[in-house]
N, C-alpha and C positions, 0 to 999 in steps of 0.2 A: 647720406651714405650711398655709396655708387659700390653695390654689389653685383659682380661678375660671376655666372655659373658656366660651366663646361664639362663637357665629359670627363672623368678621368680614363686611363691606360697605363700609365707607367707604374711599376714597381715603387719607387719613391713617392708619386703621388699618392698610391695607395696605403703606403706605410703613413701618411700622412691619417688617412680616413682612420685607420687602424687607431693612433692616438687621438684620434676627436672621438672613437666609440670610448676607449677609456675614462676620459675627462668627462662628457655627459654623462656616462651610465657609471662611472664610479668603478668599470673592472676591473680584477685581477688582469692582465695581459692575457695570458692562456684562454681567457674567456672572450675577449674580443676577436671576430670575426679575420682571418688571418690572410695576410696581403698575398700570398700564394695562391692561397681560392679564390682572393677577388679575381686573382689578374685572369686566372684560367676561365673564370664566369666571364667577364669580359669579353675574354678573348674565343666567345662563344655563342654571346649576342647578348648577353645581362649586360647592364646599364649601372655605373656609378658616378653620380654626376654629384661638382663640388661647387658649392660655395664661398666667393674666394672675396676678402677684404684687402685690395692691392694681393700682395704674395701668399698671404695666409688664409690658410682654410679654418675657415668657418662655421659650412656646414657640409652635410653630404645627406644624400639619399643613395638607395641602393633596391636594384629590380631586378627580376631576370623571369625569363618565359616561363608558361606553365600552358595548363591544358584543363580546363572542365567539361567533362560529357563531351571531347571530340571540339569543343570551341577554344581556338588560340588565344590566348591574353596572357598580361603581363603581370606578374605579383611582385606589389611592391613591400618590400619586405622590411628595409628599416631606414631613419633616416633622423638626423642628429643635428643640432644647433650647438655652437658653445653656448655654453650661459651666459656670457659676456652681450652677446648678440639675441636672443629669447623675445619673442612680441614685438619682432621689429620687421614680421615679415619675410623673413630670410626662409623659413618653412615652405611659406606657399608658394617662392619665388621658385623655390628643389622641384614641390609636385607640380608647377605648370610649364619645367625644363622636363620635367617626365613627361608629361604628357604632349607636348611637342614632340618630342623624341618617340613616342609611342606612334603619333600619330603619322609620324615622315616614316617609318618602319614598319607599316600598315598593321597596327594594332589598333581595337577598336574598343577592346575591354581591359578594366586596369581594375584589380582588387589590391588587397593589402591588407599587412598587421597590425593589428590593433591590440591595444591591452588596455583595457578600459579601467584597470587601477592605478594607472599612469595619468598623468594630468596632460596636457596638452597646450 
């Protein structure tokens, strides 16, 4: 399996992330994260980078800046697999495209969500 990650930007690409949060988390639409906020996070220095098998996305993460106690860092906030794809890696290939990405953009700290009744 030769999986490619990249940033996302476009509109289309993000409507894409849009139906991978569906299909993993099982949402209603309305409750998936909406491709108009990604694009403006983005277009603002948040980070959604995809996972891509040949043309189709696979997976995605998603981060954007934050601030504790006056220290800059980045929260990463969610990030999705299809199920097709699950323990095959594709996860940890997202957070070390993140953190590359953190790191060329002089970030030095990277927190993130967690829901510890979720399996992993």
């Amino acid at each position: 399996m030769n999986i490619a990650y990249r940033n996302l930007e476009s509109i289309e690409e993000l409507e894409q992330v849009v139906d991978l949060e569906v299909i993993v988390w099982e949402l209603p639409q309305r409750d998936a994260t909406p491709s108009g906020l990604l694009h403006a996070m983005v277009a603002n220095g948040s980070l959604v980078t995809g996972a891509f098998d040949n043309d189709t996305l696979i997976g995605m993460a998603f981060m954007f800046p934050s601030a504790r106690h006056s220290h800059k860092m980045l929260w990463s906030h969610m990030a999705a697999v299809h199920p097709n794809y699950q323990g095959q890696g594709v996860g940890f290939g997202l957070k070390q495209h993140q953190r590359n990405w953190a790191l060329d953009n002089g970030y030095h700290t990277i927190a993130w969500t967690f829901d510890p009744l979720q399996r992993g």
